[in-house]
C-alpha positions, -999 to +999 in steps of 0.1 A: -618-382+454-614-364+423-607-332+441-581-351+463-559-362+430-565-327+411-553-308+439-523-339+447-518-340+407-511-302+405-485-298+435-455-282+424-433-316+436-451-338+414-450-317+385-408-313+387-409-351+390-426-356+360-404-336+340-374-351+357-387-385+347-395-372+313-359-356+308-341-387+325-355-407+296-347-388+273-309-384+291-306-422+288-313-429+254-285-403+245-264-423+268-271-453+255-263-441+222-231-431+232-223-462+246-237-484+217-222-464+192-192-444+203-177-459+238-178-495+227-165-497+193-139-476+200-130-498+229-136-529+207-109-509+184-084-512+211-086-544+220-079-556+180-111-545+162-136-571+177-175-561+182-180-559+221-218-560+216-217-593+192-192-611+224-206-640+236-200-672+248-221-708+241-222-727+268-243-762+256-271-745+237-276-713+262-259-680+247-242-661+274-241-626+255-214-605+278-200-578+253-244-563+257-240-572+295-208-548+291-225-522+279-251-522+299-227-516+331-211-490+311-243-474+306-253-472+341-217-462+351-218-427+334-259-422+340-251-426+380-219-405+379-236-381+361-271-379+384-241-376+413-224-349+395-259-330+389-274-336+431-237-327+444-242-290+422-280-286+434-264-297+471-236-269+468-259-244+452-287-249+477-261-249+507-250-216+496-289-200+497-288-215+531-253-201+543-269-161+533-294-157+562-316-125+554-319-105+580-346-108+604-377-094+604-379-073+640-413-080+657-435-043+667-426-047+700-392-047+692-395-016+667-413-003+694-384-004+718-361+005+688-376+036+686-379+044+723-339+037+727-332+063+699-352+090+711-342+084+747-305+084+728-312+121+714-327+135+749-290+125+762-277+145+737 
């Protein structure tokens, strides 16, 4: 069992996962961070200087905090259109690898017969 999760641990696939789970993390904190501290107070700004993160509204004694719910869908707004932006570049660029066929390897028969043809080709000649 050992051997089966060494050898599954190892594959190239789960390796690139783990780094695109590592980076990802590290891609959403900085979005986050532009969000908490560049997006949102400069949108608070605009809309007469109030803290969008502080909004909130009491309803009995339950605080429904909307201005963090806001920033939250903000947040998730530019990490999706930005994973779409990076799969639609990986989608062109691997489309374009795939549009370039190299050229086919011919089999020894076919060499074979290549070869026959040319000198049959010269004896014409």
């Amino acid at each position: 069992m050992l051997n089966e999760f060494k050898k599954f641990a190892l594959k190239g696939n789960v390796i690139d996962l783990a780094i695109g789970v590592i980076i990802g993390g590290a891609f959403g904190k900085i979005v986050t961070s532009l969000v908490n501290d560049i997006i949102m107070p400069l949108f608070g700004l605009l809309l007469g200087g109030i803290k969008i993160s502080e909004a909130a509204y009491t309803f009995h004694e339950v605080e429904l905090k909307y201005g963090l719910f806001l920033q939250t869908v903000v947040d998730f707004l530019i990490i999706s259109f930005s994973i779409f932006m990076f799969i639609r570049f990986f989608q062109r660029f691997k489309k374009k690898e795939e549009e370039t066929p190299a050229a086919p390897v011919p089999t020894k028969e076919e060499a074979l017969l290549t070869e026959i043809r040319d000198l049959l080709k010269e004896q014409r000649q």
